[in-house]
C-alpha positions in Angstrom: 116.7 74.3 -128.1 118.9 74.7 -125.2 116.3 76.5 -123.2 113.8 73.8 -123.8 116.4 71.2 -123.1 117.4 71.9 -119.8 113.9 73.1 -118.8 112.4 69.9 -119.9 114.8 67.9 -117.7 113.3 70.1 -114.4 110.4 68.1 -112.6 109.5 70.8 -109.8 106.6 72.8 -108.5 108.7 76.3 -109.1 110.0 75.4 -111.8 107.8 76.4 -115.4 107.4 73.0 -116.8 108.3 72.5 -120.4 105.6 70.2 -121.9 107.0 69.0 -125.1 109.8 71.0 -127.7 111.0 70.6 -131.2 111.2 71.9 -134.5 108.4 73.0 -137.2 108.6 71.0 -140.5 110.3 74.3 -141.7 113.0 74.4 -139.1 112.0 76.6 -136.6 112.5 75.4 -133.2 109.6 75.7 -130.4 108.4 74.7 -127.0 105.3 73.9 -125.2 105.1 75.5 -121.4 102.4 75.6 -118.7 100.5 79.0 -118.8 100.9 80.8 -115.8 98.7 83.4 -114.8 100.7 86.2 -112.6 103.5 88.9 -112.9 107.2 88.1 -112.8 109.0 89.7 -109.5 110.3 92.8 -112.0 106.7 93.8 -111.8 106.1 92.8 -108.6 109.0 94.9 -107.1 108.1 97.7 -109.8 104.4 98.5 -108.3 106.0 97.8 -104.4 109.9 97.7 -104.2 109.7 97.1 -100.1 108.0 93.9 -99.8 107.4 92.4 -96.7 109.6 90.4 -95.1 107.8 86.9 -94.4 106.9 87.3 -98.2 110.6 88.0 -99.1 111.4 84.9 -97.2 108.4 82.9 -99.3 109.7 83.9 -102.7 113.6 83.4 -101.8 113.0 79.8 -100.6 110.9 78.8 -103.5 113.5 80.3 -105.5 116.3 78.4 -103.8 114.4 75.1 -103.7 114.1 75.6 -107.6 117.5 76.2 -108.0 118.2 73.1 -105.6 116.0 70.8 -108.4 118.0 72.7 -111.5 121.8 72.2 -109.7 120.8 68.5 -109.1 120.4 67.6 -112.5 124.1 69.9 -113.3 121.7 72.6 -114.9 122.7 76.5 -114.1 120.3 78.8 -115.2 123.1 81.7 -115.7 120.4 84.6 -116.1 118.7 84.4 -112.4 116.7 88.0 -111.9 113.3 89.0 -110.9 111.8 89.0 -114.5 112.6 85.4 -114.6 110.7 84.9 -111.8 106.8 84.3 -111.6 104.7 85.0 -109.4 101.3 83.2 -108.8 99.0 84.4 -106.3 97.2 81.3 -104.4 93.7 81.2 -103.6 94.0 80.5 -100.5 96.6 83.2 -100.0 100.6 83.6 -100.6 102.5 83.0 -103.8 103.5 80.0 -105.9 107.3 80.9 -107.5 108.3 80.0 -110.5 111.6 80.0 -111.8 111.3 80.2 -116.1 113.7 81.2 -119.3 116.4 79.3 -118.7 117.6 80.6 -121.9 121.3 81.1 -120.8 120.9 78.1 -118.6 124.1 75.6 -119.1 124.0 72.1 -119.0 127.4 71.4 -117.2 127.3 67.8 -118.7 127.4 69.5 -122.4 127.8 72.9 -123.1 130.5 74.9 -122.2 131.1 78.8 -122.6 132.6 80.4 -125.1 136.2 81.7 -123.8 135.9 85.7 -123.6 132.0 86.2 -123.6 129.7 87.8 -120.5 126.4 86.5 -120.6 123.7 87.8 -117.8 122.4 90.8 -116.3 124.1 93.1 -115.3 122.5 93.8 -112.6 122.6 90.4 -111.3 126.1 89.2 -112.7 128.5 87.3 -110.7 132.3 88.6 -110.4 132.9 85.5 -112.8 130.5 86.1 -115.4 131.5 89.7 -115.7 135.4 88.6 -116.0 134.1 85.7 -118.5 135.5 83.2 -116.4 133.8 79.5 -115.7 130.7 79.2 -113.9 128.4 77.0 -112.0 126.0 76.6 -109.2 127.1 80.0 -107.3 126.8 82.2 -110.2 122.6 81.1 -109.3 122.9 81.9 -105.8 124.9 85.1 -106.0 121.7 86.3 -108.2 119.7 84.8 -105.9 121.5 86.8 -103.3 121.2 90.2 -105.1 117.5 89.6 -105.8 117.1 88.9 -102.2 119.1 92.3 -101.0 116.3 94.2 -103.7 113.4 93.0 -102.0 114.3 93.8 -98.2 116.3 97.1 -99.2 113.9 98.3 -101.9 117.0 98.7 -104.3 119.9 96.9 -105.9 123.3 96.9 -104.3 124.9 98.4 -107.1 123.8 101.0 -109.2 126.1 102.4 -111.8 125.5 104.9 -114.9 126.0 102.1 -117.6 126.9 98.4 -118.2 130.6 98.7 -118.3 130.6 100.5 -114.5 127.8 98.3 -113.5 130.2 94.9 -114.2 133.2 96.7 -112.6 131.2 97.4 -109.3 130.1 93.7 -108.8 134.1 92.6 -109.4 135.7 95.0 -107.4 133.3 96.2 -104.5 131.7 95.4 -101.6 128.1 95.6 -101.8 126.8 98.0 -99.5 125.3 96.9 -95.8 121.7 97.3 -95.3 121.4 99.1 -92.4 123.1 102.1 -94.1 120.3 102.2 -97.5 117.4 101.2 -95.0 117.5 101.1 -91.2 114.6 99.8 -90.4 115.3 96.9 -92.2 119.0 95.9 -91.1 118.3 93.5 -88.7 117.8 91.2 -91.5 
């Protein structure tokens, strides 16, 4: 319900539109989306981890003017990462992003998180979300941010053995600078 809630509210071309949501007549909850026909960026980034550049810059706005619509209306996604992202190739060439599951997404005017709980990726995890502490806007843009360092460096900016190290790295170090995990691509 709380997916289809705040998705509902979003009115934007990257963002999935949510059609119409409820429950059955024996309780269980549903939504109605639009269909898209495409990969998300996991699978995208799976087949070719370098993409180019001017399409790293395509995807990241579309991604940011999505996020721009969802702030607007005090929604926060809270699970930003490239299988939450769709890709939709255009007939007449480029992409069409789309920004979907906003099943962790928070409505700041009436949810609140539970004190002591991490919820996210993480891969993608703000310092706050990993400490449980309050979030908001920034926790979209910081995965926003990580997503973006993926697709120009070809990898994440911190890699760990397991969950526990991976939530430790993005609290207490400094992501590595481009130029020393791909040169030819640190003038970005």
């Amino acid at each position: 319900r709380n997916e289809a809630r705040a998705a509902s509210l979003l009115n934007h071309p990257n963002c999935v539109r949510v059609y119409d949501f409820g429950q059955t007549p024996d309780g269980r909850p549903y939504f109605v989306m639009e269909l898209l026909t495409g990969q998300d960026l996991e699978a995208v980034l799976a087949h070719e981890p370098l993409q180019p550049v001017t399409r790293v810059l395509d995807i990241s706005l579309q991604i940011l003017s999505a996020l721009e619509e969802a702030h607007g209306l005090d929604v926060v996604h809270r699970d930003l990462k490239p299988a939450n992202v769709f890709v939709l190739p255009q007939r007449g060439g480029g992409d069409l992003v789309k920004v979907v599951d906003f099943g962790l997404a928070k409505l700041r005017s009436g949810m609140s998180t539970p004190g002591g709980l991490v919820f996210g990726t993480p891969e993608y995890i703000t310092p706050e979300q990993a400490t449980a502490k309050e979030t908001d806007q920034r926790t979209d843009l910081y995965a926003c941010g990580v997503m973006l360092f993926e697709m120009v460096s070809g990898r994440l900016p911190f890699l760990a053995k397991d969950a526990r190290e991976l939530l430790e790295k993005h609290v207490f170090e400094e992501p590595p600078k481009l130029g020393d995990i791909n040169a030819d691509r640190s003038i970005f």
